[in-house]
TIVO-2410 file (N, C-alpha, C; in nm, 3 decimals):
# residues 105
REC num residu      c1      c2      c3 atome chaine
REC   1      X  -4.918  -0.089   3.386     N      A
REC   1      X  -4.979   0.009   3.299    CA      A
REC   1      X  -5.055  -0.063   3.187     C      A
REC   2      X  -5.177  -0.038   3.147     N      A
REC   2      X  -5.247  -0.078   3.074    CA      A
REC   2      X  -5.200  -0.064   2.904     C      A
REC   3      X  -5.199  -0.142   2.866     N      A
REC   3      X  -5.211  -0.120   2.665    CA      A
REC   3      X  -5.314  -0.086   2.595     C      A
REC   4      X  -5.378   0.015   2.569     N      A
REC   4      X  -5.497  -0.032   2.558    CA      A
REC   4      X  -5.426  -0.005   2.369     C      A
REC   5      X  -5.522  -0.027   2.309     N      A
REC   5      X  -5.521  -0.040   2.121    CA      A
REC   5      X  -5.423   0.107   2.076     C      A
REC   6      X  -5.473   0.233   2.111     N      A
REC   6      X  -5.459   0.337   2.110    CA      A
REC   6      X  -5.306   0.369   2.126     C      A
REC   7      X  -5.275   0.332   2.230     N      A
REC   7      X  -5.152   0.362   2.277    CA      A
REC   7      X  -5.063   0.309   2.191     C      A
REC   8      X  -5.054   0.159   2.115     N      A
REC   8      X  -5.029   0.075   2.049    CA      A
REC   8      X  -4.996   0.153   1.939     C      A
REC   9      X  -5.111   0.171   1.843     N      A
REC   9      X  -5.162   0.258   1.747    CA      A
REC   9      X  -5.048   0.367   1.712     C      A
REC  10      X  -5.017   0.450   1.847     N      A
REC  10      X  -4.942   0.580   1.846    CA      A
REC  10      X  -4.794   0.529   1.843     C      A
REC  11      X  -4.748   0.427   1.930     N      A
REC  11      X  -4.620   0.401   1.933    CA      A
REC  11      X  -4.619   0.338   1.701     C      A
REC  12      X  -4.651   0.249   1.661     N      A
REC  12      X  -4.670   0.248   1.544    CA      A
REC  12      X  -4.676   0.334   1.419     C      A
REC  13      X  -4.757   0.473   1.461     N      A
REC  13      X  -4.771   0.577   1.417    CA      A
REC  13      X  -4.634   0.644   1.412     C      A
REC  14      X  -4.592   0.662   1.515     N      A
REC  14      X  -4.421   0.704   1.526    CA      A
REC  14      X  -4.364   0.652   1.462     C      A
REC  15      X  -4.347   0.515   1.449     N      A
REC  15      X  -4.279   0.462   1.348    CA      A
REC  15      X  -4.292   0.490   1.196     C      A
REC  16      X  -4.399   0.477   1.182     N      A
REC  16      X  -4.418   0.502   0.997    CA      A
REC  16      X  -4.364   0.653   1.001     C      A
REC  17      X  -4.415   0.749   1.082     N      A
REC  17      X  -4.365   0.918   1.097    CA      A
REC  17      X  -4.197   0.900   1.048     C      A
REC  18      X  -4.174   0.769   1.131     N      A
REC  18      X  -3.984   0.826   1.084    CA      A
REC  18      X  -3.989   0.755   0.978     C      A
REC  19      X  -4.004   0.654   0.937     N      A
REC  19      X  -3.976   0.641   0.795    CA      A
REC  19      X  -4.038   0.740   0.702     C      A
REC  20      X  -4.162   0.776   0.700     N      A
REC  20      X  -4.145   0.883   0.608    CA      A
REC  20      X  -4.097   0.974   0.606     C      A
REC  21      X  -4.047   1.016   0.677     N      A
REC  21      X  -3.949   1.158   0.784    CA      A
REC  21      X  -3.792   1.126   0.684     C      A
REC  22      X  -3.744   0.957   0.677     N      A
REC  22      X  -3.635   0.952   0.616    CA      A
REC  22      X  -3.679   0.930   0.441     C      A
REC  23      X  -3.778   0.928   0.375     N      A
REC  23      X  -3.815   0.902   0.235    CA      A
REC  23      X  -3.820   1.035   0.240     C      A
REC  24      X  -3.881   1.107   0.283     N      A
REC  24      X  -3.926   1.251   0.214    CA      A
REC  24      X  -3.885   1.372   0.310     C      A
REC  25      X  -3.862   1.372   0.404     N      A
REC  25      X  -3.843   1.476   0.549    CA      A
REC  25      X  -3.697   1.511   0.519     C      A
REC  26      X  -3.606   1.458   0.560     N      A
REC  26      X  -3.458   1.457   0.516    CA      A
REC  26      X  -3.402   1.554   0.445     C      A
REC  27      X  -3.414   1.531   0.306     N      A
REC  27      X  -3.352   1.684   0.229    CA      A
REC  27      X  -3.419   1.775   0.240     C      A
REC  28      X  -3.546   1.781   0.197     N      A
REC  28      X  -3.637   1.890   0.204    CA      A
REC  28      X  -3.586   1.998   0.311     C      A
REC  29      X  -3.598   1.938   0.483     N      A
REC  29      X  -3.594   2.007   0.593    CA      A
REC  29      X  -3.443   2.054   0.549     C      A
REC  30      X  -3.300   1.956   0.495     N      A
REC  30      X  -3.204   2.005   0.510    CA      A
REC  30      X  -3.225   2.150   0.423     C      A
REC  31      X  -3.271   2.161   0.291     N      A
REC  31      X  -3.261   2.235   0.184    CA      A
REC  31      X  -3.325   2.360   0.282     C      A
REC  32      X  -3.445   2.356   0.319     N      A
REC  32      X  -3.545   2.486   0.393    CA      A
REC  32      X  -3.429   2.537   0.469     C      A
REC  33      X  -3.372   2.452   0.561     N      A
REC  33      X  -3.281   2.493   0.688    CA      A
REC  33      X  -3.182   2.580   0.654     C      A
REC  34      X  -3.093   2.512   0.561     N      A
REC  34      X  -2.960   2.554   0.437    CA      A
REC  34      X  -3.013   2.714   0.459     C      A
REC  35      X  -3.162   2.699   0.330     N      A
REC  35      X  -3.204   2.840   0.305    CA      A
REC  35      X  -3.205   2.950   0.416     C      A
REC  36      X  -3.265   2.944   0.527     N      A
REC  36      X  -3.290   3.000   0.665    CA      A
REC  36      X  -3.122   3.040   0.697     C      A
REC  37      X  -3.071   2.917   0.705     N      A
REC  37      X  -2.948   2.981   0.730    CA      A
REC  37      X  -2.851   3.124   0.652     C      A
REC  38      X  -2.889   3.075   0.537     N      A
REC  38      X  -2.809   3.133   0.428    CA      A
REC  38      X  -2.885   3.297   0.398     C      A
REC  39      X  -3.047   3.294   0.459     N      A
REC  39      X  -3.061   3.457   0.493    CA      A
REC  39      X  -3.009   3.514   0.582     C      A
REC  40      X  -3.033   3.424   0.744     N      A
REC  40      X  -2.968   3.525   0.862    CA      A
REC  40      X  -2.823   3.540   0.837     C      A
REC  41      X  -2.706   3.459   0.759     N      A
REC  41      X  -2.600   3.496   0.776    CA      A
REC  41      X  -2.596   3.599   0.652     C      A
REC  42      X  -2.644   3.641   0.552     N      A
REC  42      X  -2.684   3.718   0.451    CA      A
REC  42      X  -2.706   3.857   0.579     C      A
REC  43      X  -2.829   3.850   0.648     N      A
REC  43      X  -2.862   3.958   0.731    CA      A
REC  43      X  -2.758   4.016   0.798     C      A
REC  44      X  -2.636   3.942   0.853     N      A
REC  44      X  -2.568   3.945   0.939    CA      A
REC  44      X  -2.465   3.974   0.892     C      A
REC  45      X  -2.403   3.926   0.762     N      A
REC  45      X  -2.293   3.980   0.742    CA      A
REC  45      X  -2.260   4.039   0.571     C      A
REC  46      X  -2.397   4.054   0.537     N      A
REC  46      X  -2.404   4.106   0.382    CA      A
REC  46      X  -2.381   4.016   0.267     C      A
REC  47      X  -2.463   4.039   0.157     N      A
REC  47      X  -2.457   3.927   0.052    CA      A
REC  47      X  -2.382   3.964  -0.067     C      A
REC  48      X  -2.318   3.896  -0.121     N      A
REC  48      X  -2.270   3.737  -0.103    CA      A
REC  48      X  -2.242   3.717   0.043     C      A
REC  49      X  -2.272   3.551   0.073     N      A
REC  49      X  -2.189   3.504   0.226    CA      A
REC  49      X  -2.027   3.460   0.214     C      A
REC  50      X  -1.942   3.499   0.258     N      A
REC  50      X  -1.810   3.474   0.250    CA      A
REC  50      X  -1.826   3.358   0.296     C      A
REC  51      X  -1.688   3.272   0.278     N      A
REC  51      X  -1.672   3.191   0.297    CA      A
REC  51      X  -1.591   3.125   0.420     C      A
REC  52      X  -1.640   3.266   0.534     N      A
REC  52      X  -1.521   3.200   0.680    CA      A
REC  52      X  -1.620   3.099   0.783     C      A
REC  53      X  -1.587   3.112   0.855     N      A
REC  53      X  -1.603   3.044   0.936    CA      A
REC  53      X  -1.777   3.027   1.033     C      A
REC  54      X  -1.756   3.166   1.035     N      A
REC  54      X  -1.911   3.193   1.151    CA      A
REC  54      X  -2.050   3.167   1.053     C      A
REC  55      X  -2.003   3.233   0.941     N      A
REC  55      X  -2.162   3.197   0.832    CA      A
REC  55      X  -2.137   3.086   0.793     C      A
REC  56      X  -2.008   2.991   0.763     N      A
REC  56      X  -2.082   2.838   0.732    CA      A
REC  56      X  -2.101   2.778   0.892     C      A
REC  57      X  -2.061   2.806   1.013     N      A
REC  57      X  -2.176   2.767   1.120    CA      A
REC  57      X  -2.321   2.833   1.155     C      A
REC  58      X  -2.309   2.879   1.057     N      A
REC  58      X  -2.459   2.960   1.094    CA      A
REC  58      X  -2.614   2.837   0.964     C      A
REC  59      X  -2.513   2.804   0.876     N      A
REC  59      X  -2.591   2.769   0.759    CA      A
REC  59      X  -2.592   2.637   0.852     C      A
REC  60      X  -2.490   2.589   0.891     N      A
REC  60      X  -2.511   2.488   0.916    CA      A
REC  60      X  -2.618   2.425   1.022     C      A
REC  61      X  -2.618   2.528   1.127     N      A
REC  61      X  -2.713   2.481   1.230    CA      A
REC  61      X  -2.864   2.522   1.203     C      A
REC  62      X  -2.885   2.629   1.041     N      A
REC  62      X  -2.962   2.604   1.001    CA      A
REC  62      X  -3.028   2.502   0.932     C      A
REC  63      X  -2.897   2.415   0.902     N      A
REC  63      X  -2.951   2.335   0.866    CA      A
REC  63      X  -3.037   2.195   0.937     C      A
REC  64      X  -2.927   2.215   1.031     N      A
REC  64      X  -2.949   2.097   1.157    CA      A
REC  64      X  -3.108   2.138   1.221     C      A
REC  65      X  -3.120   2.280   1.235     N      A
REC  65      X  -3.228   2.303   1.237    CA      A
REC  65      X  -3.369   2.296   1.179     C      A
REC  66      X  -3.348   2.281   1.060     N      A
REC  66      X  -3.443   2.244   0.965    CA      A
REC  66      X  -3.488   2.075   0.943     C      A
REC  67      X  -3.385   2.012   0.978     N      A
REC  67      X  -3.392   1.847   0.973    CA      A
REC  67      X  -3.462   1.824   1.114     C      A
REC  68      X  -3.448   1.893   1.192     N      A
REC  68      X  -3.537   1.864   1.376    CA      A
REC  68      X  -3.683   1.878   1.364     C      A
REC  69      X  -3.699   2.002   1.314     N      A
REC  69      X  -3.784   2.062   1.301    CA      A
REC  69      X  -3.891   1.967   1.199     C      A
REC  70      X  -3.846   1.921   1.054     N      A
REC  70      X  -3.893   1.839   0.985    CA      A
REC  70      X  -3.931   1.660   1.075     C      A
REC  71      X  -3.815   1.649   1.112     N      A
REC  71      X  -3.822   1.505   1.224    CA      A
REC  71      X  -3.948   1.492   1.330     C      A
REC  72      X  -3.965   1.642   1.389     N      A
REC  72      X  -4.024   1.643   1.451    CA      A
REC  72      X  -4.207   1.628   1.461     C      A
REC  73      X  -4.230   1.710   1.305     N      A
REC  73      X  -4.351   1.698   1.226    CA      A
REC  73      X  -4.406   1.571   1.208     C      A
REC  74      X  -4.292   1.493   1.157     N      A
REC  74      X  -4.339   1.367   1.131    CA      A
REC  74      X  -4.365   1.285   1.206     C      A
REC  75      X  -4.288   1.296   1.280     N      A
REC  75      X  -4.300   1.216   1.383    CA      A
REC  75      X  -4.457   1.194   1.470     C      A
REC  76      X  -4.473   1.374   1.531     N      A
REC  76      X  -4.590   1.369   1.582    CA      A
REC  76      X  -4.695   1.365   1.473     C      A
REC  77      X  -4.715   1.394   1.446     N      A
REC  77      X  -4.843   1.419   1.310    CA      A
REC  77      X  -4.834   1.220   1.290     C      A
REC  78      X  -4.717   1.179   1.226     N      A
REC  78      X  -4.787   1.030   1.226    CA      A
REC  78      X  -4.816   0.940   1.395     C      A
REC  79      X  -4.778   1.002   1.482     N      A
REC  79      X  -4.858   0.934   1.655    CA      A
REC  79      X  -4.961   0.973   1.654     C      A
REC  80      X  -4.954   1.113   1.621     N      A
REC  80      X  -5.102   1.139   1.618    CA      A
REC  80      X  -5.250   1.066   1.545     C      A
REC  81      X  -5.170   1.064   1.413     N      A
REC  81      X  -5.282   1.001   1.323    CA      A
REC  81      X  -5.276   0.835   1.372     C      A
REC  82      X  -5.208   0.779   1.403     N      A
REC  82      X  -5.193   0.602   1.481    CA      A
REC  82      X  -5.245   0.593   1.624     C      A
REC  83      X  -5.301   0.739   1.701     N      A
REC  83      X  -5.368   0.700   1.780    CA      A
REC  83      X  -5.514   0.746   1.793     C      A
REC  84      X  -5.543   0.790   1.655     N      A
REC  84      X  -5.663   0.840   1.664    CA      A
REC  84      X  -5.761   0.709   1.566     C      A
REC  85      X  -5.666   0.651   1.516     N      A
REC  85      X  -5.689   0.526   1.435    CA      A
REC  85      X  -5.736   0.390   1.547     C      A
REC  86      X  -5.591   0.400   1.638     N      A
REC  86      X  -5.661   0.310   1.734    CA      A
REC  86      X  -5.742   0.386   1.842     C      A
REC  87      X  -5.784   0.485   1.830     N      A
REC  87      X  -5.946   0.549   1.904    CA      A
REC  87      X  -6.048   0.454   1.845     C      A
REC  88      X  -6.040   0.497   1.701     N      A
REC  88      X  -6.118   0.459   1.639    CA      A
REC  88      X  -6.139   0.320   1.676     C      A
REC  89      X  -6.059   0.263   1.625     N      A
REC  89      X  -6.069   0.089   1.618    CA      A
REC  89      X  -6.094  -0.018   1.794     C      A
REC  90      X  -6.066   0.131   1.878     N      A
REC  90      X  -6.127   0.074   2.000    CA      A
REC  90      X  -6.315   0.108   2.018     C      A
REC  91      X  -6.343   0.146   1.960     N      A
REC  91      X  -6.461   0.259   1.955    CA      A
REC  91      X  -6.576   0.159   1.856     C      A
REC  92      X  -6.507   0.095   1.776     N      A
REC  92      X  -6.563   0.041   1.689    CA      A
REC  92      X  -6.568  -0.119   1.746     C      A
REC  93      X  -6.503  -0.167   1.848     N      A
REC  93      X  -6.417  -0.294   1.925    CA      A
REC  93      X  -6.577  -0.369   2.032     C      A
REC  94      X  -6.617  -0.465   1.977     N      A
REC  94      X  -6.709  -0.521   2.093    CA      A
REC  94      X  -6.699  -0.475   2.265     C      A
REC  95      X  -6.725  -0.483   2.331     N      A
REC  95      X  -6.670  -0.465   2.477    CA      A
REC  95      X  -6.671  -0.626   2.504     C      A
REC  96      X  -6.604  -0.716   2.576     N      A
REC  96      X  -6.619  -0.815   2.689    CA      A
REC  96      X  -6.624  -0.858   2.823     C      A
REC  97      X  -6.743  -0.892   2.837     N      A
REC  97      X  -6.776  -0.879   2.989    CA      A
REC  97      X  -6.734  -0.987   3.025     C      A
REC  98      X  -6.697  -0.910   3.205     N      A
REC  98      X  -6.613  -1.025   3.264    CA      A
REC  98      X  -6.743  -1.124   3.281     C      A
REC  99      X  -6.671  -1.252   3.326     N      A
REC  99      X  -6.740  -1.384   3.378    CA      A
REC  99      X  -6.892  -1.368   3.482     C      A
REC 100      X  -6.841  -1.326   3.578     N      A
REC 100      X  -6.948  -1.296   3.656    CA      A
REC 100      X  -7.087  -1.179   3.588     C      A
REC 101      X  -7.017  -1.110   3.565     N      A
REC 101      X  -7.154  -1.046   3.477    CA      A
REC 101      X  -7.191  -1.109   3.342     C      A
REC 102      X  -7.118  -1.222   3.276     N      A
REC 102      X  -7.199  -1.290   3.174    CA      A
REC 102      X  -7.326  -1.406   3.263     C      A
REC 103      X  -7.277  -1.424   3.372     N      A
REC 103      X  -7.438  -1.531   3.431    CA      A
REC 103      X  -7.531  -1.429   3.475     C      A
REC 104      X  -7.491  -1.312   3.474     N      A
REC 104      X  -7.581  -1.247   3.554    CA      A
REC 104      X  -7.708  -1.177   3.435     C      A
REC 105      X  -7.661  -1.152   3.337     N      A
REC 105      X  -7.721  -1.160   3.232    CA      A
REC 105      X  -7.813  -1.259   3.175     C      A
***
């Protein structure tokens, strides 16, 4: 399978996506998720949320939900932007011709 710059680019891109995913993605998504949670179990079982069992699993997988969801943003959005970079930087890249077509020239 070929490498070309691009591909490169995107696997790289992923990377910076999760580190910023863990600087800034992290609470945020937990806090949104928390929130999400803490309406549907509000919807579901009237507000205030008691404190049993089913609404703190409900907050919770809102929350878990909100951290995926955030993970997930970052993630693609920075492959995305690392392979449109190495578009670019292939785009912008001399070409080199093989051997035989440099004598033929």
């Amino acid at each position: 399978m070929k490498r070309t710059i691009a591909n490169k680019a995107a696997l790289v891109g992923a990377g910076v996506g999760v580190a910023l995913f863990a600087l800034f993605g992290l609470l945020p998504g937990s806090f949104l998720g928390g929130v999400m949670g803490l309406n549907i179990a509000g919807l579901l079982f009237g507000h205030p949320v008691s404190s049993a069992v089913l609404p703190r699993l409900i907050v919770a997988l809102g929350m878990l939900l909100g951290v995926m969801v955030a993970g997930a943003v970052f993630v693609v959005a920075g492959s995305a932007a690392g392979w449109l970079v190495g578009l670019a930087v292939e785009a912008l890249r001399p070409v080199k011709l093989p051997k035989e077509e440099k004598a033929k020239v």
